[in-house]
MARTIVEX-705992 format. One record per residue (C-alpha): y, x, z negated. Coordinates in steps of 0.05 Angstrom, whole numbers, plus 5000, padded with zeros to 4 digits. Layout:
! MARTIVEX-705992
YXZ/...
This chain:
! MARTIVEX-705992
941296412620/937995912680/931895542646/925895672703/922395082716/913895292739/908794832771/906794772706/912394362685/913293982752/905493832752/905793572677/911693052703/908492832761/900892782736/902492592649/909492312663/911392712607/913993442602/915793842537/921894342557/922794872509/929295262487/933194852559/939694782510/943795322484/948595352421/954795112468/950994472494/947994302433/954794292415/957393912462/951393472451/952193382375/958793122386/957392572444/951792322388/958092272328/962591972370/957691472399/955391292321/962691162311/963790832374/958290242390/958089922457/956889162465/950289232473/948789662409/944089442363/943489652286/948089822237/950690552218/951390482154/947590412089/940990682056/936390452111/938790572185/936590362259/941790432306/940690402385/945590442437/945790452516/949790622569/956990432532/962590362576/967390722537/963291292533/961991402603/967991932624/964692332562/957892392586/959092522653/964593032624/957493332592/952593242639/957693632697/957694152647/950394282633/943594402679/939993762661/941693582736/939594142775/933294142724/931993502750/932293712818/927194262808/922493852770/922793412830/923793802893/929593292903/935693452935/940292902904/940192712827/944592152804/946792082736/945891332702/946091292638/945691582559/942291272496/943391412431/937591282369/939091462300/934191272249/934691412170/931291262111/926290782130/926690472195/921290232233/917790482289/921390302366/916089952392/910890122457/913689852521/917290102596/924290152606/922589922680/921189242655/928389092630/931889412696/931889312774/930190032789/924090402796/920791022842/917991632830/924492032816/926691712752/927292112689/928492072619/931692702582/930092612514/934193072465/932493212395/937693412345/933793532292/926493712271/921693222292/914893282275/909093042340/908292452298/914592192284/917992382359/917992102434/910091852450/907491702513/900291402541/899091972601/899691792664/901391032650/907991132690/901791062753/900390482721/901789752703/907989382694/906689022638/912188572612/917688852570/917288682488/922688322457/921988812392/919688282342/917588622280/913088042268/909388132340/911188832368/907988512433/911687912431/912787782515/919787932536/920087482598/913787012586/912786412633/918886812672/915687292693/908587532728/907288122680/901788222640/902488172559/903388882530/897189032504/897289242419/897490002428/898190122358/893389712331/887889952380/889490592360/889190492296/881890312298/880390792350/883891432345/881691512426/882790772443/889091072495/890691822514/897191912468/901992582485/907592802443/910593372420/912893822362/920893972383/926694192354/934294252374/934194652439/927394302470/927993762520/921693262534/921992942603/918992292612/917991822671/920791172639/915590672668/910891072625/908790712559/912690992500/913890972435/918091242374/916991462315/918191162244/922791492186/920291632124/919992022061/916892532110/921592552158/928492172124/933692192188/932092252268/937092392318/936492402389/940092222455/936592052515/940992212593/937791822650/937192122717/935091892789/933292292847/931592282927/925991812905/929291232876/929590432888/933589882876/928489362857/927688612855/921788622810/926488272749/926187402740/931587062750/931986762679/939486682660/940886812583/935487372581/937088022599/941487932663/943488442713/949788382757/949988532820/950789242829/955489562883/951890012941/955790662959/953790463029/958289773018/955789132994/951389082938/944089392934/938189022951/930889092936/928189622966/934690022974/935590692954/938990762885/945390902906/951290582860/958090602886/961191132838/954991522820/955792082790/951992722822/949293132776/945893702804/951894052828/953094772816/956194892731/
């Protein structure tokens, strides 16, 4: 059955930068989606980070080239494109890229910070589809500060347990220093306007990713957390030259234009060999 997307949901997006889809995925895709998540476990990319095995457990990946056929294979199949389109009122939606977070036992929280800080993109239509597989409680799942994806860039974290605001590009860059969400909010509960949501396997939360966000820990509470996360683009979307030039840090190669040539800042995101994804399923 089509999932109806209301003003509701496409005000939420554009005004919070965060939307909380309920029941989008059927038995089928969560499937379909169970399966991308075990073979990407058993499958790290080069840029994966954790290790999947033992008592304790914190494994991120992103956008692994082996995987790619596969979750384009999935994405064709479901209606996380055309959902896209309708939260956007965008004819086009590309498809960029998945994630994959697993977290068991006790692993740490993933630390507040912007994904547009670590790539050369940015515009209004940018999503994140974040996908539970399991039960997560508010607490312990996706966070955002609403309507920081309106906001400041601030510059990205490098993820240092010892200073979760440690600068990612420094002297590099012209960003400001993350501020310490969690502390501040620690002393005051209403120091920044937090969202998250109670979701289970079938939800979807939608997320701007130049909003703040955070995840959460787990814990005796919650002892495993599975989710993937499928990045979009839309009608509204940039190639950006926002990034340093600071070889050895997090470099990005030049990235082929479907128009020929390689983008440039201010181009629309269009990658040679983009996949669409709001075509009819």
């Amino acid at each position: 059955m089509k999932f109806t997307i209301t003003e509701e949901h496409r005000t939420a997006l554009r005004d919070d930068g965060i939307v909380k889809l309920s029941g989008v995925v059927d038995a089928t895709l969560l499937d379909d989606l169970n399966a991308c998540f075990e073979w990407s476990i058993g499958h790290p990319g080069p840029i994966a980070v954790g290790q999947t095995k033992g008592e304790n457990i914190s494994f991120v990946d992103n956008a692994n080239p082996a995987a790619r056929s596969m979750y384009e294979k999935l994405v064709t199949s479901s209606p996380f494109g055309q959902i896209a389109a309708e939260l956007w009122g965008s004819e086009y939606v590309g498809y960029y890229a998945e994630e994959v977070f697993w977290k068991k036992g006790r692993a740490p929280k993933t630390f507040w910070h912007q994904d547009t800080v670590y790539a050369p993109w940015g515009g209004e239509h940018w999503c994140n589809f974040w996908i539970p597989l399991c039960e997560i409680p508010a607490d312990y799942a996706l966070q955002v500060v609403r309507g920081s994806h309106q906001g400041i860039m601030y510059d990205g974290t490098t993820f240092n347990s010892e200073d979760p605001t440690e600068p990612l590009w420094g002297d590099a860059g012209n960003f400001p220093r993350l501020p310490d969400i969690s502390a501040e909010v620690a002393a005051d509960p209403d120091a920044w306007d937090i969202v998250g949501f109670d979701v289970k396997p079938g939800d979807v939360v939608v997320i701007h990713p130049h909003c703040l966000h955070a995840g959460g820990v787990t814990d005796a509470t919650l002892p495993e957390r599975r989710n993937l996360v499928l990045r979009f683009f839309g009608d509204k979307s940039y190639y950006s030259g926002h990034l340093p030039d600071a070889p050895g840090m997090y470099e990005n190669a030049p990235i082929p234009s479907a128009a020929g040539g390689y983008l440039k800042d201010r181009d629309l995101y269009r990658p040679a060999k983009a996949l669409q994804a709001n075509l009819s399923v």
